[in-house]
C-alpha positions in Angstrom: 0.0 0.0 0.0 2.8 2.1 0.8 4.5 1.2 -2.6 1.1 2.5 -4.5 0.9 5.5 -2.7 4.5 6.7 -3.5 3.9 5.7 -7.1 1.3 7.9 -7.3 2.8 10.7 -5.4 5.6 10.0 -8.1 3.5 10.2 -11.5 1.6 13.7 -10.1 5.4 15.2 -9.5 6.6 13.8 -12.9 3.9 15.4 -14.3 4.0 18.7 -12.2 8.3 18.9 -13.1 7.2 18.3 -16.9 5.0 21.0 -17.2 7.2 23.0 -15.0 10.2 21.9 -17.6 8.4 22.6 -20.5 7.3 26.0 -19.6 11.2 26.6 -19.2 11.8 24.9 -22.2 14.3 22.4 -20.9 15.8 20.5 -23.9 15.8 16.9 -23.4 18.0 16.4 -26.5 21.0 18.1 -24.6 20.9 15.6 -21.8 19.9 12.1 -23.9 22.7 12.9 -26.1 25.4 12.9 -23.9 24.3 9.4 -22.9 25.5 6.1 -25.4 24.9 2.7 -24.6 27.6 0.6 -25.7 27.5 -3.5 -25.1 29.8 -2.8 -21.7 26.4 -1.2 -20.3 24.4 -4.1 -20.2 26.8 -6.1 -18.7 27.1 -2.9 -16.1 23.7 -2.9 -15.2 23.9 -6.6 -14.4 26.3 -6.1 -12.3 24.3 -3.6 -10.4 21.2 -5.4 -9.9 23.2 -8.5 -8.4 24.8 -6.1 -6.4 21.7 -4.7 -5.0 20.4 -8.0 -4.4 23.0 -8.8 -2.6 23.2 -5.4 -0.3 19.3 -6.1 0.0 19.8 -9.7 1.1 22.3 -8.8 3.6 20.5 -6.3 4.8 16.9 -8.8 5.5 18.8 -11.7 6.4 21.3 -10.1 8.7 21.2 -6.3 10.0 17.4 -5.8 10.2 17.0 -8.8 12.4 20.1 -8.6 14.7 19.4 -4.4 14.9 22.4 -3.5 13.5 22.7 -0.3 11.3 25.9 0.4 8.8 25.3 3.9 8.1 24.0 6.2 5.3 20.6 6.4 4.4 19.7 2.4 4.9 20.9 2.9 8.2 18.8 6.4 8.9 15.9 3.9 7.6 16.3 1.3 9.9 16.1 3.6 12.7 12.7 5.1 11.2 11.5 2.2 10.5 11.9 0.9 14.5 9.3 3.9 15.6 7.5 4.3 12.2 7.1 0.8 10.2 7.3 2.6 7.4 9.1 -0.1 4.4 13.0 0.7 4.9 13.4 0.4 1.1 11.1 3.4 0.4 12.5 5.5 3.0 15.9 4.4 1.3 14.8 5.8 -2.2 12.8 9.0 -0.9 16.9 9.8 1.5 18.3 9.6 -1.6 16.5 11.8 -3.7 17.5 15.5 -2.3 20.7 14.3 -2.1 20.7 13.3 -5.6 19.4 16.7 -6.8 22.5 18.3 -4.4 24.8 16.1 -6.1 23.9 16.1 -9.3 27.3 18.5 -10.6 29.2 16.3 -8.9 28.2 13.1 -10.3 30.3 12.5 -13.1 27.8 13.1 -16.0 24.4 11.8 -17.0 25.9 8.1 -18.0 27.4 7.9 -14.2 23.5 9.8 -12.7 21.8 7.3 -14.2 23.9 4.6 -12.7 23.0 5.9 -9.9 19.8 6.2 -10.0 19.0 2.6 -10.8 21.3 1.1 -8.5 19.1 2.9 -5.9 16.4 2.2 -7.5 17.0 -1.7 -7.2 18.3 -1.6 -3.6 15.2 0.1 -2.4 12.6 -1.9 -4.6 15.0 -5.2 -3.3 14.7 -4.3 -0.2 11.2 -3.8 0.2 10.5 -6.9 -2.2 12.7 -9.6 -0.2 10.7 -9.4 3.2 7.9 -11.5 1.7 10.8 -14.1 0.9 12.8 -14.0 3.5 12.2 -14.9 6.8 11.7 -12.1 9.7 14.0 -13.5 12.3 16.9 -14.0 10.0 19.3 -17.1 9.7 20.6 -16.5 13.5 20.3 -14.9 16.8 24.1 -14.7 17.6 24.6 -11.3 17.4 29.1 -12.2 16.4 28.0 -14.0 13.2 25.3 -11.5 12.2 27.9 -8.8 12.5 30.6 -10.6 10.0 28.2 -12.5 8.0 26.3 -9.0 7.2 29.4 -6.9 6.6 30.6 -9.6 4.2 27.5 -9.7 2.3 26.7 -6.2 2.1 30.4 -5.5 1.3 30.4 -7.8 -1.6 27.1 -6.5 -2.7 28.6 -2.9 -2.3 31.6 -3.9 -4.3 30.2 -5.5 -7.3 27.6 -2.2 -8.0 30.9 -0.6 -7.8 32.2 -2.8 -10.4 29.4 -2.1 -12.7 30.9 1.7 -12.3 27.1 2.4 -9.9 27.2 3.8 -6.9 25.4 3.1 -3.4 24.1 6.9 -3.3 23.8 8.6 0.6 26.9 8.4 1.8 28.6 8.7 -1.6 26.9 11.3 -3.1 27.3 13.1 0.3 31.0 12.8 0.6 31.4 14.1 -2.7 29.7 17.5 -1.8 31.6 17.6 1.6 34.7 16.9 -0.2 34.4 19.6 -3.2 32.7 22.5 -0.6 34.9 21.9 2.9 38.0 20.3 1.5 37.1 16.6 3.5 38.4 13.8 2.2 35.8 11.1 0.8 37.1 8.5 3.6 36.2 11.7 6.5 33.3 12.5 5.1 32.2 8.4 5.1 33.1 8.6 8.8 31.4 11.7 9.6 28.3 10.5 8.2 28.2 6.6 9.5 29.4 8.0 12.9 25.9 10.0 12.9 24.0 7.5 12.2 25.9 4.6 14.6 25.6 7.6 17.1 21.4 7.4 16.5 21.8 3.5 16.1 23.3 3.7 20.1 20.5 6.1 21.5 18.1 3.6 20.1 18.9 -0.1 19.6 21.6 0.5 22.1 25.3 1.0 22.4 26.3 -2.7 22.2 24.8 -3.2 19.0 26.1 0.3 18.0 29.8 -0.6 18.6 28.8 -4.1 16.3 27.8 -1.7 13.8 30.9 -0.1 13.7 32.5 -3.6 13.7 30.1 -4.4 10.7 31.1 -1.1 8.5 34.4 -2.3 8.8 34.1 -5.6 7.8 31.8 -4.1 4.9 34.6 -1.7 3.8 37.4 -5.2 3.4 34.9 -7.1 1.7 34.3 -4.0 -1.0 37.5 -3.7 -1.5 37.8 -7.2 -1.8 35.5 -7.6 -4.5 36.1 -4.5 -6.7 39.6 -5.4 -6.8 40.1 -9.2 -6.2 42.1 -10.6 -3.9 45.7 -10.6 -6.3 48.0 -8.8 -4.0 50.8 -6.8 -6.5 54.4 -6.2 -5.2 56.7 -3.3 -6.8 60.1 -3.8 -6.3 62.9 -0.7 -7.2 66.8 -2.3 -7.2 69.6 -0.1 -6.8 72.4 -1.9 -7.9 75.7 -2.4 -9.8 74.6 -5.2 -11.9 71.8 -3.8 -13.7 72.2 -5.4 -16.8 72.5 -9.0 -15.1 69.7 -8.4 -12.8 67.3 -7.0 -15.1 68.1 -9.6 -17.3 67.4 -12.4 -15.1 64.3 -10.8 -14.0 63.2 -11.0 -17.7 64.4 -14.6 -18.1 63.6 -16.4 -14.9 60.1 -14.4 -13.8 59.2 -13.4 -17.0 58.6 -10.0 -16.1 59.0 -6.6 -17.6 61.5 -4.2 -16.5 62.3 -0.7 -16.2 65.2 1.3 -15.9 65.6 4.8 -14.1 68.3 7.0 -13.9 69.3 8.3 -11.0 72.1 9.8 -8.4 73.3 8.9 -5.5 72.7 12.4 -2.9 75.6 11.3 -0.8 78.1 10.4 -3.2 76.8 12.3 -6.3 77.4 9.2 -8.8 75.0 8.1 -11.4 73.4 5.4 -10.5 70.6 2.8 -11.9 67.4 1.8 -10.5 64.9 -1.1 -11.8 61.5 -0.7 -11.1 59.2 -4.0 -11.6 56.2 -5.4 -10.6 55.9 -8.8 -9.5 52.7 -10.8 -8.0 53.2 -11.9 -4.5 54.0 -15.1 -4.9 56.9 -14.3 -7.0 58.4 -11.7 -4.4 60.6 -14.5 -2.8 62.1 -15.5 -5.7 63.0 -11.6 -6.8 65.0 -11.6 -3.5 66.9 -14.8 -4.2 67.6 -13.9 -7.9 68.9 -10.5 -7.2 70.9 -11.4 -3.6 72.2 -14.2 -5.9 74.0 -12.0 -8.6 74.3 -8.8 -5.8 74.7 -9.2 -2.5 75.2 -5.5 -1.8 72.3 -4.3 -3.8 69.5 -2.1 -2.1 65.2 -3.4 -2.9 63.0 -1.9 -1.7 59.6 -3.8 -1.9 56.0 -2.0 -2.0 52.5 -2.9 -2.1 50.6 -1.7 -5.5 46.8 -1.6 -5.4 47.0 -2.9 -8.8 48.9 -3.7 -12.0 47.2 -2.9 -15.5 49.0 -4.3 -18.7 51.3 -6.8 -20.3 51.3 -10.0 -17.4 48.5 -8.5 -15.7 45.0 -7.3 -15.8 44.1 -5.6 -19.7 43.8 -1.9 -19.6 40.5 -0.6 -19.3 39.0 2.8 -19.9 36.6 3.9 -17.2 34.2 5.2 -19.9 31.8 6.9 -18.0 
């Protein structure tokens, strides 16, 4: 009933905006044409509504039941919906929509905005849909597995949207504004906002469940990352040695790896001096040490962490097209 009555509320403000729109003339040309659907769409907006699934899943089966809230508008929901009973996934969609219209500059474009908009979409219609499947006491009472389980699902959820280049809305959308106005980084602003809502999550469902919900956004934020990027840890290594030639050789012989050679100096003894930079996956790292203590003992390696490695003996290079 709830459903119906926004849907109508919805077709009288269409209506209302398109009169309003066509008094001002807006050109809907300008906006259409910026948009082109290639075949890596479709495949996008799969993405998106498994995602959303997901996040909705997590969200029936695990926080809704156990009282835990992980921030952003779902979590502002929740809370409503403890006093109000009012379906979480319409209160998700109508949090989202003010926010959108602030955001809209920000948002990448009309390709990315309309990303976003059906990934909300989804979630809230999800949301709303899966409590006639699902059942009301979710899968468990222990309050430990509902906080890990949940945070893994609705990270994984989270993260494959983000792999179909969507976007969860709230929080994002949010920390975009905060970021371009006050100078907060998108990670602060995330905080600022969750904390709010944890903070609301304490007053009412209690500060035990609160600090699992904190618990929960963490374990949420490792299993997006998780699942946007994979789990292929990539080391870079950069050798300062006297055998370049002989190292960089056997790099390219024995790990099959590209190489790189930079020139530089040495600041305390002002000689020239070569560095290789490669990349290496992690299971190769060991063998990089061997191989270049083997031909220099003296050399200096130092040995980083890259987020990722795009190109010849990795992941293809991808445009982000949006």
């Amino acid at each position: 009933m709830g459903w119906l009555l926004f849907l109508a509320g919805i077709v009288h403000f269409i209506s209302r905006v398109g009169r309003t729109m066509e008094k001002h003339r807006f050109h809907f040309k300008q906006f259409f044409s910026q948009i082109e659907f290639k075949k890596r769409d479709l495949g996008d907006i799969l993405l998106i509504l498994i995602g959303a699934l997901i996040q909705a899943a997590a969200l029936r089966l695990f926080l809704v039941p156990a009282q835990l809230v992980s921030g952003g508008i779902s979590g502002m929901a929740q809370l409503i919906h403890h006093y109000t009973a009012f379906p979480i996934g319409m209160m998700v969609l109508l949090g989202n929509i003010p926010l959108f219209i602030l955001g809209w500059r920000y948002l990448g474009g009309p390709r990315f905005a309309i990303r976003t908009i059906f990934s909300i979409l989804a979630f809230s219609v999800f949301t709303d849909v899966l409590v006639f499947f699902l059942p009301v006491e979710g899968v468990t009472n222990d309050l430990v597995l509902n906080t890990i389980y949940g945070g893994l699902l609705l990270g994984i959820g989270l993260g494959i949207v983000y792999r179909g280049r969507g976007t969860s809305g709230g929080s994002d959308i949010l920390g975009r504004i905060l970021n371009r106005h006050f100078g907060i980084t998108i990670s602060q602003a995330y905080l600022i906002t969750d904390s709010l809502v944890v903070l609301g999550a304490g007053f009412v469902f209690g500060w035990t469940k609160a600090l699992y919900g904190l618990v929960l956004i963490y374990v949420s934020g490792l299993a997006a990352e998780a699942a946007l990027q994979g789990t292929n840890v990539i080391r870079s290594a950069m050798i300062v040695t006297t055998q370049t030639d002989a190292i960089a050789q056997a790099i390219m012989r024995d790990l099959e790896r590209g190489v790189t050679i930079l020139s530089g100096t040495g600041a305390y003894t002002g000689e020239p001096k070569n560095v290789i930079y490669c990349a290496v996956s992690r299971m190769e790292i060991n063998r990089l040490r061997i191989l270049v203590h083997d031909i220099d003992p003296k050399a200096f390696m130092v040995i980083g962490q890259a987020q990722e490695a795009l190109g010849e003996g990795f992941k293809p290079l991808h445009l982000d097209d949006h």
